[in-house]
Each structure stands twice: as C-alpha cells, then as structure tokens.
LUMDO-14606 format. One record per residue (C-alpha): residue number from 1; chain; z, y, x. Coordinates in steps of 0.001 Angstrom, whole numbers, plus 500000, padded with zeros to 6 digits. Layout:
<nodes>
+-----+--------+--------+--------+--------+
! num ! chaine !     pz !     py !     px !
+-----+--------+--------+--------+--------+
! NUM !      A !      Z !      Y !      X !
...
+-----+--------+--------+--------+--------+
</nodes>
This chain:
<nodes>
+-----+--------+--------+--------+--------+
! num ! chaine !     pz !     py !     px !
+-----+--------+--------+--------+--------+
!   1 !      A ! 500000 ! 500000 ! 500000 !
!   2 !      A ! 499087 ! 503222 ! 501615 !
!   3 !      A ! 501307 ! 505782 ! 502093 !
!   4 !      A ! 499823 ! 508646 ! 499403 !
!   5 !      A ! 500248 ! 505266 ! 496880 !
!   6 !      A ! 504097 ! 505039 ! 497294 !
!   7 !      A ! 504951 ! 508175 ! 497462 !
!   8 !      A ! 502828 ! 508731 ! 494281 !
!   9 !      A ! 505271 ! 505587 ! 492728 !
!  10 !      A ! 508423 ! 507223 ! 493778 !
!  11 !      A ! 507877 ! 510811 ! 492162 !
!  12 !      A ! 507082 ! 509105 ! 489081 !
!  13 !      A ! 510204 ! 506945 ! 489403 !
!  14 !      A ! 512401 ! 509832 ! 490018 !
!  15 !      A ! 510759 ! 511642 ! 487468 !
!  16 !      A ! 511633 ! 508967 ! 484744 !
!  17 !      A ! 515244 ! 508811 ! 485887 !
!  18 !      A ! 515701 ! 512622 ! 485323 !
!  19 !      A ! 513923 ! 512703 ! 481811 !
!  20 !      A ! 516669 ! 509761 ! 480782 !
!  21 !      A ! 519292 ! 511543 ! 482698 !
!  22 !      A ! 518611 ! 514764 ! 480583 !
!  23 !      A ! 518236 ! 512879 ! 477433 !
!  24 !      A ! 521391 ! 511458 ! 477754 !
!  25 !      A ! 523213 ! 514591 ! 477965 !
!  26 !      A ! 522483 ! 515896 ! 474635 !
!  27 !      A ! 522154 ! 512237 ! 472543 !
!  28 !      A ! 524097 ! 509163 ! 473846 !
!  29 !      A ! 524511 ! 505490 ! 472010 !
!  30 !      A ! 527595 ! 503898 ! 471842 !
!  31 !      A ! 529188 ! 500421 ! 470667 !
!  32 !      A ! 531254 ! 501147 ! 467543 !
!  33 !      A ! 532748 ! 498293 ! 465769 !
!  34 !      A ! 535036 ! 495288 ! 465726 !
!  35 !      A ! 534076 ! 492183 ! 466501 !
!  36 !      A ! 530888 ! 492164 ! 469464 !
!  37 !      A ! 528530 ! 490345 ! 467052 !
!  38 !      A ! 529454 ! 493407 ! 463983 !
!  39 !      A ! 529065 ! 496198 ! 466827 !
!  40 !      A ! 526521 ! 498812 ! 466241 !
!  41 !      A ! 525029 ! 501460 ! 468185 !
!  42 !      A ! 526456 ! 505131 ! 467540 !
!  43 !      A ! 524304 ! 508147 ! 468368 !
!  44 !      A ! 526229 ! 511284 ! 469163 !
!  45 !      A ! 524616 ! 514570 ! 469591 !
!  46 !      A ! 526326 ! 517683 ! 471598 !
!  47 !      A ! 526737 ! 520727 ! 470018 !
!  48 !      A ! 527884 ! 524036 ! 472387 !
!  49 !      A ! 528417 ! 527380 ! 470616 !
!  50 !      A ! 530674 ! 530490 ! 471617 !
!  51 !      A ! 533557 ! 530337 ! 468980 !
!  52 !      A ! 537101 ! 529811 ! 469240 !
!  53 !      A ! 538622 ! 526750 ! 467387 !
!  54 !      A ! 540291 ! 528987 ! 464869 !
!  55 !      A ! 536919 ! 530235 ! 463284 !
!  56 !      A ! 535654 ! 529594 ! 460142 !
!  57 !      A ! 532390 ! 528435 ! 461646 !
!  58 !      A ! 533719 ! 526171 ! 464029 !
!  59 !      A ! 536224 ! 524816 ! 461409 !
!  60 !      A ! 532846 ! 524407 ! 459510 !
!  61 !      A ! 531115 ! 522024 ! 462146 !
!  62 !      A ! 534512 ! 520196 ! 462077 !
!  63 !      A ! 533585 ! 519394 ! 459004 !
!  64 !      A ! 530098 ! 518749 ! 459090 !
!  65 !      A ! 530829 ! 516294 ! 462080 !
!  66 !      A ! 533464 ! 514643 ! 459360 !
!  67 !      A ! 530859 ! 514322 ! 456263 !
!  68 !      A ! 528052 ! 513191 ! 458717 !
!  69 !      A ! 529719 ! 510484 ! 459996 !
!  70 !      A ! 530552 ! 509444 ! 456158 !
!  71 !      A ! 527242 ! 509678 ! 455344 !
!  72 !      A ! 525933 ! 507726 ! 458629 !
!  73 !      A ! 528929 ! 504969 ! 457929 !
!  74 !      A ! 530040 ! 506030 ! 461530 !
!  75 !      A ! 526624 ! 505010 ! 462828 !
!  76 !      A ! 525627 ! 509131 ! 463735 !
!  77 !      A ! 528337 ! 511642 ! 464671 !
!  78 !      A ! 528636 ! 515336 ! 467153 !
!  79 !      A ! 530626 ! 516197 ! 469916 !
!  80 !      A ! 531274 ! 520179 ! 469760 !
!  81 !      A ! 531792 ! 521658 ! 472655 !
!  82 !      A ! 533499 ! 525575 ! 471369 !
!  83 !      A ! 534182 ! 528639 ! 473341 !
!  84 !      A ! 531287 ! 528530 ! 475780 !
!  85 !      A ! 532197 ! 525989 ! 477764 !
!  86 !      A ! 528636 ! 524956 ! 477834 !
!  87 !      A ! 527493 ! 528624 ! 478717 !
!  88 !      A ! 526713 ! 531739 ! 476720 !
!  89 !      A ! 524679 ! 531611 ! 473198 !
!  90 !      A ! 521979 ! 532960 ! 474718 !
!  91 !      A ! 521936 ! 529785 ! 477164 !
!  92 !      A ! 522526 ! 527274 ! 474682 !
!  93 !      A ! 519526 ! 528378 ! 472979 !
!  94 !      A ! 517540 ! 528057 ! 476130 !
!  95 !      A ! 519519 ! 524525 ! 476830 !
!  96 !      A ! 518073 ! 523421 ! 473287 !
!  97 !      A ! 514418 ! 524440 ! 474476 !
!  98 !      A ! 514825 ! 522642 ! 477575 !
!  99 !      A ! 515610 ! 519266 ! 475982 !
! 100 !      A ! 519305 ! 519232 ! 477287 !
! 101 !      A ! 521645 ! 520106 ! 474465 !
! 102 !      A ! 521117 ! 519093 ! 470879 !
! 103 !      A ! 522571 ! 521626 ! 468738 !
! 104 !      A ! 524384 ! 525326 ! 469066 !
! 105 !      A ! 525007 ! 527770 ! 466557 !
! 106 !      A ! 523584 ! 531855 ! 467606 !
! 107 !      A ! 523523 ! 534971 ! 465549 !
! 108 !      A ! 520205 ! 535438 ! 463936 !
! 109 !      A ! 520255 ! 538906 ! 465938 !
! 110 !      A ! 520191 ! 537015 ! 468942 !
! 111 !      A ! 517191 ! 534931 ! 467699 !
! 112 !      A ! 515429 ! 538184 ! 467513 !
! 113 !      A ! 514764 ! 538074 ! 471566 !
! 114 !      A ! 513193 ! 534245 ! 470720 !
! 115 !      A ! 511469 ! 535159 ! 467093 !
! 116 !      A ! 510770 ! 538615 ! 466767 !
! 117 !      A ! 510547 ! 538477 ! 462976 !
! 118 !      A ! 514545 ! 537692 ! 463015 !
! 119 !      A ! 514902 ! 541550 ! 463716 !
! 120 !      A ! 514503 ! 541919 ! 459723 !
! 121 !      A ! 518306 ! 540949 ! 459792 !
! 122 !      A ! 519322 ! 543808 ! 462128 !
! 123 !      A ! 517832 ! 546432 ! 459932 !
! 124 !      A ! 520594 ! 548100 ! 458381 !
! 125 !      A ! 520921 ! 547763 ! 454586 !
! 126 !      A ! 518267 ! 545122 ! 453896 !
! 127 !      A ! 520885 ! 543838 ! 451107 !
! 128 !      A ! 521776 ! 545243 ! 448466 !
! 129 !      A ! 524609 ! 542964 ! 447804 !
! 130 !      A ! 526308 ! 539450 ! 448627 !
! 131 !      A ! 524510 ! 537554 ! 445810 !
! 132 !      A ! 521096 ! 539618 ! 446690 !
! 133 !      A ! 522073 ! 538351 ! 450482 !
! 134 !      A ! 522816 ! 534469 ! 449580 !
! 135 !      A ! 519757 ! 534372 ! 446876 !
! 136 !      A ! 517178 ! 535865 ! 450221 !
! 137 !      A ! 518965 ! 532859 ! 452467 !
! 138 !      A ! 518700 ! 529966 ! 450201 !
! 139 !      A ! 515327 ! 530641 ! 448950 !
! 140 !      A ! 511846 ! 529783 ! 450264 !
! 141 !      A ! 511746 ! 533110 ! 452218 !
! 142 !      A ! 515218 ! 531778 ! 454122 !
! 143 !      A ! 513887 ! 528148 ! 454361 !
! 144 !      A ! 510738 ! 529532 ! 455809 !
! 145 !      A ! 512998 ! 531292 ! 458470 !
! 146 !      A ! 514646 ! 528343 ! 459501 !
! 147 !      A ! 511407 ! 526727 ! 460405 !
! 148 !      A ! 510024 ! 529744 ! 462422 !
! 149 !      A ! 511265 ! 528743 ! 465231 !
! 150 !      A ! 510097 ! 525169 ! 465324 !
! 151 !      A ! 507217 ! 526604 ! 468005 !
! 152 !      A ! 509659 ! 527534 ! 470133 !
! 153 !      A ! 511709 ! 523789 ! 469818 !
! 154 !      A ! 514074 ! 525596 ! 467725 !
! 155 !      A ! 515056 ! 524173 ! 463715 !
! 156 !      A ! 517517 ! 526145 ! 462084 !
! 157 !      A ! 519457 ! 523799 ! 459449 !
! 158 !      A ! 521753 ! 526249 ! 457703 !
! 159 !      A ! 522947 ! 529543 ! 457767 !
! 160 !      A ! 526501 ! 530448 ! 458123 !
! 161 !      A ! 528256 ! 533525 ! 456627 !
! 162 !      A ! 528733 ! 536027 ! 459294 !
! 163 !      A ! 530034 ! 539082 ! 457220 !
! 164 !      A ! 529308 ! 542423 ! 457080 !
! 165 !      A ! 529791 ! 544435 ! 460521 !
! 166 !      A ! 531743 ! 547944 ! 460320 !
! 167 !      A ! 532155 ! 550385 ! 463048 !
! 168 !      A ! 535752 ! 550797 ! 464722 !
! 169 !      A ! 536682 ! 552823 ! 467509 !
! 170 !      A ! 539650 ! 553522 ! 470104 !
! 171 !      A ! 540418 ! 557597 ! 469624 !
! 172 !      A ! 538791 ! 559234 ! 466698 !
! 173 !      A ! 537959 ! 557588 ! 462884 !
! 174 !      A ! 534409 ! 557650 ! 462039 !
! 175 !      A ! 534856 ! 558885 ! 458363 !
! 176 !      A ! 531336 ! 560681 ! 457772 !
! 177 !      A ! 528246 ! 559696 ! 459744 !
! 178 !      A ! 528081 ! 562797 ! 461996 !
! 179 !      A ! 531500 ! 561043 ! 463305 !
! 180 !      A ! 529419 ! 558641 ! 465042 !
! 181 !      A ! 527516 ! 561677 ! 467004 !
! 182 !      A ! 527581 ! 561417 ! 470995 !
! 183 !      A ! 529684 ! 558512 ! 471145 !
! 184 !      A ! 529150 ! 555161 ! 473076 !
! 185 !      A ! 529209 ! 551787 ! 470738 !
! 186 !      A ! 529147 ! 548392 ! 471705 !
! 187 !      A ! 525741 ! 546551 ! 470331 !
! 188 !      A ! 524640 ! 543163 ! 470632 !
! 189 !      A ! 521154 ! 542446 ! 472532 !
! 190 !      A ! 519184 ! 543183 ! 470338 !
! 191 !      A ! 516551 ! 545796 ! 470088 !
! 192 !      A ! 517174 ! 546430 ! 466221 !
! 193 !      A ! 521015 ! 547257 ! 466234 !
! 194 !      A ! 520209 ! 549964 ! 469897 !
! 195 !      A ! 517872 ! 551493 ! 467613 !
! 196 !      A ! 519996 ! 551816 ! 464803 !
! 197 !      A ! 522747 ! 553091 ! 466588 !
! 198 !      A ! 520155 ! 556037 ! 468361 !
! 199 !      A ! 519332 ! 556694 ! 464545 !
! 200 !      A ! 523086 ! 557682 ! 464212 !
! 201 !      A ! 522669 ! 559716 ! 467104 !
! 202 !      A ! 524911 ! 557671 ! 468805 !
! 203 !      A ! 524714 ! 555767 ! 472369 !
! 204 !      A ! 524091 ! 552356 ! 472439 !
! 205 !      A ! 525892 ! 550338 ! 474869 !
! 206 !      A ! 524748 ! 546367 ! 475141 !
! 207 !      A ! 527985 ! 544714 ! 476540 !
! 208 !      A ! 529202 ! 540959 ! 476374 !
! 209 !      A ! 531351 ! 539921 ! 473740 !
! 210 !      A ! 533842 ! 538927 ! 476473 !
! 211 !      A ! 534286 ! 541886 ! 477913 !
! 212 !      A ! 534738 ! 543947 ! 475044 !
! 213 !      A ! 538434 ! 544275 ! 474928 !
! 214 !      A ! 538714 ! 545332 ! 478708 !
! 215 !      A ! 535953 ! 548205 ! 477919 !
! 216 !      A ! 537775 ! 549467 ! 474062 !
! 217 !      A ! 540601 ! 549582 ! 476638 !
! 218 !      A ! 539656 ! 551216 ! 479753 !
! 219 !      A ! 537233 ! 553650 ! 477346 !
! 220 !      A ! 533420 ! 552535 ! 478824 !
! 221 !      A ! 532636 ! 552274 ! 475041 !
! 222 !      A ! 533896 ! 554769 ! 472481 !
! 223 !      A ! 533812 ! 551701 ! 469817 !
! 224 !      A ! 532251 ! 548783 ! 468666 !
! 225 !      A ! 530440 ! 547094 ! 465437 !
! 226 !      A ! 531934 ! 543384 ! 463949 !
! 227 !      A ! 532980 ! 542081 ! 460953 !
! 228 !      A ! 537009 ! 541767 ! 460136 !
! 229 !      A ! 537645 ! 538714 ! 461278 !
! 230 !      A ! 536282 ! 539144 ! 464250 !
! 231 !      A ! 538125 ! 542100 ! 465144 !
! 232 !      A ! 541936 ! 540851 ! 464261 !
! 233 !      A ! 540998 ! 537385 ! 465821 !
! 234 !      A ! 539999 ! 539244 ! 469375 !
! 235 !      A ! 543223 ! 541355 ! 468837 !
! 236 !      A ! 540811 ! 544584 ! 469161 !
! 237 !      A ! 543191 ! 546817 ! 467117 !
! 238 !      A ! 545159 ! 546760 ! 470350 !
! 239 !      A ! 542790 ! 548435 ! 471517 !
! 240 !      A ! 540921 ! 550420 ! 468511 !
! 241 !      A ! 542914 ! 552136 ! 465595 !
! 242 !      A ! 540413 ! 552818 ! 462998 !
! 243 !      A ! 538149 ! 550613 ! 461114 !
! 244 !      A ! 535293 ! 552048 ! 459039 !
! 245 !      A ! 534023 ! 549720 ! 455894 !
! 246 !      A ! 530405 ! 551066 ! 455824 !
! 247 !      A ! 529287 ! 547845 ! 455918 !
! 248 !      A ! 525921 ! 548935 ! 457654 !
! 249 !      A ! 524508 ! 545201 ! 459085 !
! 250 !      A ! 524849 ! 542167 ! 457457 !
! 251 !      A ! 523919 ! 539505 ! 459824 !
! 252 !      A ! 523976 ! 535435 ! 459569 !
! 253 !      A ! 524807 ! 532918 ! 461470 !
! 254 !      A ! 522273 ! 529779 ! 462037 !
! 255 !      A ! 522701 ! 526294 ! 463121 !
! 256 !      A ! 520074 ! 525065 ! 465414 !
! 257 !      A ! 518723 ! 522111 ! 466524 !
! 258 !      A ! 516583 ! 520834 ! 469677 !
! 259 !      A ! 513427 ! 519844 ! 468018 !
! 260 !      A ! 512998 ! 517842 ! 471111 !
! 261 !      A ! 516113 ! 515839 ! 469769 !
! 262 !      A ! 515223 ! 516110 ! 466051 !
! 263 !      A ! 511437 ! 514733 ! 466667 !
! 264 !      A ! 513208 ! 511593 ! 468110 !
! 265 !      A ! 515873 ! 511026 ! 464591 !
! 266 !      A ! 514578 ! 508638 ! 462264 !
! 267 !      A ! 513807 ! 510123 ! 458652 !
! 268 !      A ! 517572 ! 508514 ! 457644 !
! 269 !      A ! 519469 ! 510114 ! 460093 !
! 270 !      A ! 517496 ! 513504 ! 459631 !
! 271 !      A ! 518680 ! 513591 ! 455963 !
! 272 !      A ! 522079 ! 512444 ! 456894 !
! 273 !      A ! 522315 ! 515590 ! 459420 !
! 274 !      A ! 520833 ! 517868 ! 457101 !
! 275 !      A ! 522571 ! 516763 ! 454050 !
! 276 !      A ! 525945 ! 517549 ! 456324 !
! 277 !      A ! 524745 ! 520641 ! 457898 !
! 278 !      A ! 524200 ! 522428 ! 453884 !
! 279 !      A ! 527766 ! 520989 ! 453148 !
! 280 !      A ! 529412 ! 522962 ! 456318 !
! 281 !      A ! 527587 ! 525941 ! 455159 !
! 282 !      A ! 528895 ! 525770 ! 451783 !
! 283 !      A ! 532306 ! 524694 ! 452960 !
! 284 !      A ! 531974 ! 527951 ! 455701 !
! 285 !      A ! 531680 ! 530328 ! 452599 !
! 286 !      A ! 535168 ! 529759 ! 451420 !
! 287 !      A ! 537026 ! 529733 ! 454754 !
! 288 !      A ! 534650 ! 533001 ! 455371 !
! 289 !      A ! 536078 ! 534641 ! 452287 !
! 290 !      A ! 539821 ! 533378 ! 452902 !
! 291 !      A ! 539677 ! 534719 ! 456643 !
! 292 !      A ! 538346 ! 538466 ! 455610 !
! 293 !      A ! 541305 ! 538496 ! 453315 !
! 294 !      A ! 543860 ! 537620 ! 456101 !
! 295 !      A ! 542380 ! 539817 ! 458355 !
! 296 !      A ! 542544 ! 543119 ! 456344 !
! 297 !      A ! 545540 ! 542506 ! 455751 !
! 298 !      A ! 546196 ! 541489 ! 459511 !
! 299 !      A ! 544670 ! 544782 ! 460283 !
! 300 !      A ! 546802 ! 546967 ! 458274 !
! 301 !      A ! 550164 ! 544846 ! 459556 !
! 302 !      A ! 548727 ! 546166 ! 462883 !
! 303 !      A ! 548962 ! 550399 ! 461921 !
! 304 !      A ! 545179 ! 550176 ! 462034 !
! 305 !      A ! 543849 ! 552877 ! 459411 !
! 306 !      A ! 541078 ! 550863 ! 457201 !
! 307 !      A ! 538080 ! 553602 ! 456112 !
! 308 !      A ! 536173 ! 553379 ! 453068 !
! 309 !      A ! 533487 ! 555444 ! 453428 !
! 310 !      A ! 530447 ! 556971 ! 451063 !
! 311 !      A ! 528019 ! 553821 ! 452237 !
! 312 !      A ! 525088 ! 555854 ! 450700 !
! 313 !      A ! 525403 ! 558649 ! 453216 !
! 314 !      A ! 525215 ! 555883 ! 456282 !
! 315 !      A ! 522374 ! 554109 ! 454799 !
! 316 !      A ! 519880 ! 557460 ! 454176 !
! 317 !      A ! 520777 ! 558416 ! 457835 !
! 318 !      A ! 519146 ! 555107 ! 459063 !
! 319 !      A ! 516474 ! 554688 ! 456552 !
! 320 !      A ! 513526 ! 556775 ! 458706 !
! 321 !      A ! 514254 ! 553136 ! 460902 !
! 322 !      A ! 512370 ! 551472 ! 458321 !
! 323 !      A ! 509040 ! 553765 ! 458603 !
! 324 !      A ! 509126 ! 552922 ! 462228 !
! 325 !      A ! 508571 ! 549731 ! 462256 !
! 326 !      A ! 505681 ! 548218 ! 464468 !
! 327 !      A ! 505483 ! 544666 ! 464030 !
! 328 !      A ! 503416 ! 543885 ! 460886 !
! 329 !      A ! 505460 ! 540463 ! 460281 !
! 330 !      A ! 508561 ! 542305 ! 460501 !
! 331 !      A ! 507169 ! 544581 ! 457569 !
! 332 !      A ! 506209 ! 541891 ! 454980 !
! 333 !      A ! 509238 ! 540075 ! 455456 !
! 334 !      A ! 510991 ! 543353 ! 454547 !
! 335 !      A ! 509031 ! 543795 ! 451804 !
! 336 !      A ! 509734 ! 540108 ! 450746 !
! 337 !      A ! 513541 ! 541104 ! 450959 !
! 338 !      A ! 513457 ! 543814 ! 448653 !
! 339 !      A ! 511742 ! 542156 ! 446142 !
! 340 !      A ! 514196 ! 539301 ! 445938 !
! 341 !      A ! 515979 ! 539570 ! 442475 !
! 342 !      A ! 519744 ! 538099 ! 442572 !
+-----+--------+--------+--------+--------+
</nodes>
C-alpha cells in the first residue's frame, strides 16, 4: 500500500471517530431496565441554556424532561445543563448548528443576529395585549416562525413567556419619556432594542447579562430594560431604585433544537418531544404569572418605587421606528401582527 493510500485511510478513520465523538455529546444510549434480557436502550439529549434553577423556564424544562419520559415509557429523556455551564446563549445556539448540543433555550431577540425576521419581536409595541400576544404565537404566523430557522439547523418547538421588559435605573425615575434623555441603558445584542433606545434619545449600551449588576453599581450604565422577575431574581434593586411599568418590549422565549439531532429522531420520538415541549410551555405560563406576582411585591419589600406610566406617550415616541424599517420580510410580518384579531 503506498504511502498517499494510508494516509488517505487514516484521515478518514480519524474523521469517523470525531463525527461519533461529537454525536455522542449531544445524544447518548443507555441500558435502562431490570433484568438484561427486558433492558432497553435510552436516548438522552443535552440541553444548555443560561437560567438559574429557580426560573420559571428552567422549572419548565424540569418538567418537560418529566412528561417526556412518561410519554417515551423512560425510553427518551434530557439532561439540562442551566446557568451557562455549557457557554453563553449565543454559543449554545452556535453549539446546536455545529451538531454538538441538542437543545438550548435563547431569547427570540437574540435569534435576530441568526434570522433577521426575529427583529419583529424587538419592535416596541407590536402587541396590543397578552391575549393579542399568545393568539400571534400559537397561530400559523408563530408556527411559521419556529420553522424559520430550520436553514440555519435551528427548530424552535415552543415559545416560553418572557414578560414584558420595563426600564429601571440607579439615580433618577424615568416617569415621562423625556426622562430617558441622555442617559446610558443596558440593551441586549440586538440591533432592534439599540435602535429603539436612540429613538428615546437615549444611549444604548450592549453589555452581558452577567455583568450587569457590577455596571448598575459602579454607574457605566444609567439603567437597564427586563421584565420583574428578572430584576428581583438578579437582586438589581440593590443596585437600581425605580422601576418604570411602560411595558415597551414584549419579547419570547424559544426552545430550540439541533436539526442535525432532530433529522436523526424517529417520527415517535419527534411527537413524544414535541408533545412535551407544548406541555412545558403551557405549564411555563402559570409559574410566569405566579413569579411576576412575587416579584412586585419582592420589589416593593425592597423600597424600590414601582412607576406606572402613560404607556401611550412611550409608544408614539418610538413609532417613527416602524417607518424605518428596511428589510421587506421584517415589514409583512409586521403587518401580519397587526392584523391578528385576539
């Protein structure tokens, strides 16, 4: 055998190794059973996502890694892997294109840098309330969304309730939207929400979630935009005294999958997963709701001064956003939106 001949055998050796190596990080078989001759083979799929185990969402998947098993009779199941030990939700993402993970769960403003038609969620006041919200989301228009990122090996199986995000801030209450003039907020990355805090006139500053307490603190940023929960949970009214309920974003959560991984399920166990995955969703709602609850009243407990604001006055500052808009898909879906009836 010549010498271009086995080296050409041992690259394709090593490169069959790696492809099962990678495979086996995100989907492994196991023995479950009694008895060696009633064994049977148990596929478990990782899941990575940013949370803390005392969120709603998390709690969700929890749950959704309960009713799937049920469903499965123990024969499908999914480790979670929470707080980012896996890396960021911006890597997870990218893990799920590569093939290595099998599931993570991102912000739909985040899958606005992967799909740009997701930035139809970061416009502010696309809803015009929660059951106007839920009837765009479990429609055709939001099961066509899940599926728009299937080019880009990305399936979204359900959304998750993410809230509405409000402004707070560390020295001053934003009571009127001139408040918001010359100061620095903490945005997401995503083009959308830098835009729509320039349209407040006020400075967009992308920083990770991580580091937001450190920079409330030490006064980088001026304030920040999240819903409730999020705010009490991260212990940011240590840190920022008002809260402002304009309620100017609402933004979902999505659970994805690798359709790398999900091209490989059987029909059975695809049904089983997304039978489960609509469950958690629906089971997310009501921890959602309970959690907002607690965390107003969290908030208050906490001498943070809760702002109800004219909401009509924030929305007609932003709405010029809307005749700005350059992508064309972006646009329809918009139109779409507002012609949802609840």
């Amino acid at each position: 055998m010549s010498r271009r001949s086995s080296l050409f055998w041992v690259g394709l050796l090593l490169g069959i190794f790696g492809s099962t190596i990678a495979f086996a990080f995100f989907l492994r078989k196991e023995k479950t059973g009694g008895n060696q001759s009633a064994q049977q083979e148990q596929m478990v799929l990782k899941l990575g996502h940013g949370l803390d185990t005392s969120h709603p969402v998390h709690k969700s998947m929890e749950y959704m890694k309960e009713r799937l098993e049920e469903l499965s009779g123990g024969t499908v199941t999914i480790d979670i892997y929470p707080s980012s030990v896996l890396g960021s939700e911006t890597q997870c993402i990218e893990q799920l294109q590569y093939g290595s993970l099998a599931m993570t769960k991102t912000s739909v403003a985040s899958m606005e840098n992967f799909i740009p038609e997701m930035a139809v969620f970061s416009l502010p006041y696309v809803f015009r309330s929660s059951e106007h919200y839920w009837e765009v989301l479990h429609g055709l228009l939001g099961q066509r969304l899940l599926e728009k990122g299937k080019s880009k090996y990305l399936l979204g199986l359900c959304y998750y309730d993410a809230g509405s995000r409000n402004f707070y801030t560390s020295q001053k209450p934003i009571r009127s939207p001139k408040d918001l003039k010359g100061l620095k907020i903490r945005v997401m990355q995503s083009a959308t929400s830098m835009q729509m805090i320039e349209a407040f006139e006020a400075s967009p500053t992308p920083i990770d979630w991580g580091e937001l307490y450190s920079s409330l603190a030490q006064g980088t940023v001026d304030g920040a935009e999240n819903n409730l929960p999020s705010f009490t949970t991260n212990k940011h009214y240590e840190v920022a005294h008002y809260f402002t309920r304009n309620a100017h974003t609402r933004i979902p959560d999505m659970l994805l999958i690798s359709t790398k991984v999900w091209d490989k399920l059987s029909p059975q166990a695809q049904g089983w997963i997304q039978q489960a995955a609509k469950e958690s969703s629906d089971y997310e709602r009501k921890l959602w709701d309970e959690k907002t609850t607690e965390a107003l009243e969290d908030a208050k407990a906490h001498n943070v001064e809760v702002i109800d604001v004219d909401v009509d006055a924030f929305a007609e500052k932003v709405r010029p956003m809307y005749d700005l808009i350059e992508n064309q898909n972006v646009k329809e879906l918009l139109k779409e939106i507002q012609e949802v009836k609840p």
